[in-house]
C-alpha positions in Angstrom: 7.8 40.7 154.7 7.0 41.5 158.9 5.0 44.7 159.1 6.6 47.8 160.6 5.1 50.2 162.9 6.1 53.5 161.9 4.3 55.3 164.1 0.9 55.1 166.2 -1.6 53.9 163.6 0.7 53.4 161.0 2.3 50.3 159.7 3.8 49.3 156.6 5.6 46.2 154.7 8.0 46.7 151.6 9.3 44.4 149.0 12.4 45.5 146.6 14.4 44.6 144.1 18.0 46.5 143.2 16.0 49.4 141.3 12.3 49.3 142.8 10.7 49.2 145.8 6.9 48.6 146.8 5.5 50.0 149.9 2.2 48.5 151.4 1.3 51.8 154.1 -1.6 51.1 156.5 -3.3 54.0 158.6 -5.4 53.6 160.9 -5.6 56.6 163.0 -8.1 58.7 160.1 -9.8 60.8 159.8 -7.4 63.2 160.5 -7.8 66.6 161.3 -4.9 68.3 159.6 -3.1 67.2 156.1 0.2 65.7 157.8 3.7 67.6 157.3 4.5 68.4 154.3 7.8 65.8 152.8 9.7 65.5 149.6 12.6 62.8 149.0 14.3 62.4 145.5 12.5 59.5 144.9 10.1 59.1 141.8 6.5 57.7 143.6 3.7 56.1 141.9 0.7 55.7 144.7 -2.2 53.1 144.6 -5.3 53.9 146.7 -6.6 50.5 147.3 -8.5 51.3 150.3 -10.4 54.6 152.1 -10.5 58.4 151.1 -7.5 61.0 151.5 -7.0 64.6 149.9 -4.0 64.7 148.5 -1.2 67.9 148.7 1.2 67.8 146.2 3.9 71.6 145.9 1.2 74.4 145.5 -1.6 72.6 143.3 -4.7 72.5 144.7 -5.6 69.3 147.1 -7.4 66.7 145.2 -9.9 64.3 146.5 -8.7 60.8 146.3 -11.0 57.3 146.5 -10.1 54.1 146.8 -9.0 53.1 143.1 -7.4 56.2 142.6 -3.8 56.7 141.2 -0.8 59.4 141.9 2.4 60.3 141.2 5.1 62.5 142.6 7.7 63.5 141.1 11.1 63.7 142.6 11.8 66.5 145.0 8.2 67.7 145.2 6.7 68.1 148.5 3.6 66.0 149.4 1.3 65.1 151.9 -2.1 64.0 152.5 -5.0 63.8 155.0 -6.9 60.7 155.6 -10.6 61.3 155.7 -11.3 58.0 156.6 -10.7 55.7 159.1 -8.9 53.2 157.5 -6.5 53.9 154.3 -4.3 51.7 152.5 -1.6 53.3 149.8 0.4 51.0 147.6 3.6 53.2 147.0 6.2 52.0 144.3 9.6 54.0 144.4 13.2 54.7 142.4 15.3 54.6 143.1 14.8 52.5 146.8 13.9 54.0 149.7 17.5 52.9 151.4 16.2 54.7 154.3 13.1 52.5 154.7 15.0 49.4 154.8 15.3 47.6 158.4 19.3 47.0 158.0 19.9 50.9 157.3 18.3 51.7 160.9 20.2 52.4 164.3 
C-alpha cells in the first residue's frame, strides 16, 4: 500500500481485511511539545511501538512512558492521545472494526 500524508510529519499506510485493519503511522515532526488532542473513535486499538519514545494519555489514567517494544490498548470510546518525545516514532495500530474513515475511497 502508497503512504498517506496525513498531516505535516505524519504519514501512514494501512492494510485490511473485512474485520481488521493494520495501520503503519510514521511521525516525524517529535519531540513535541504538547500531548496532541485528545480523540476517541468506537474502534477497539491494539498499538505496537516499534520505533522511538512517546507518553501515552489514555481517559484520566496517569500518562505512561512508552519505548520502542512497548504494547497498548484502547478500548472503544476511550479518549487517547500521545506526545512523541522523540524525533522519529513508528506505531503499528491494529483496529475493529475498520477504520472506514481511513480508507482512500471513503474521502472527498
Amino acid at each position: 500500500m502508497p503512504s498517506e500524508k496525513v498531516a505535516e510529519g505524519i504519514e501512514r499506510r494501512l492494510v485490511h481485511t473485512d474485520n481488521l485493519m493494520m495501520v503503519n503511522v510514521v511521525f516525524t515532526d517529535g519531540p513535541t511539545p504538547e500531548p496532541d488532542p485528545f480523540h476517541s473513535h468506537p474502534h477497539e486499538q491494539i498499538a505496537f511501538l516499534a520505533e522511538g519514545e512517546v507518553f501515552l494519555f489514555v481517559g484520566d489514567d496517569e500518562k505512561v512512558h512508552l519505548k520502542a517494544g512497548d504494547h497498548f490498548a484502547i478500548p472503544s470510546g476511550v479518549p487517547h492521545t500521545i506526545q512523541r518525545l522523540t524525533d522519529f516514532v513508528r506505531i503499528i495500530d491494529c483496529f475493529t472494526p475498520l477504520r472506514h474513515d481511513f480508507l482512500s475511497d471513503n474521502k472527498k
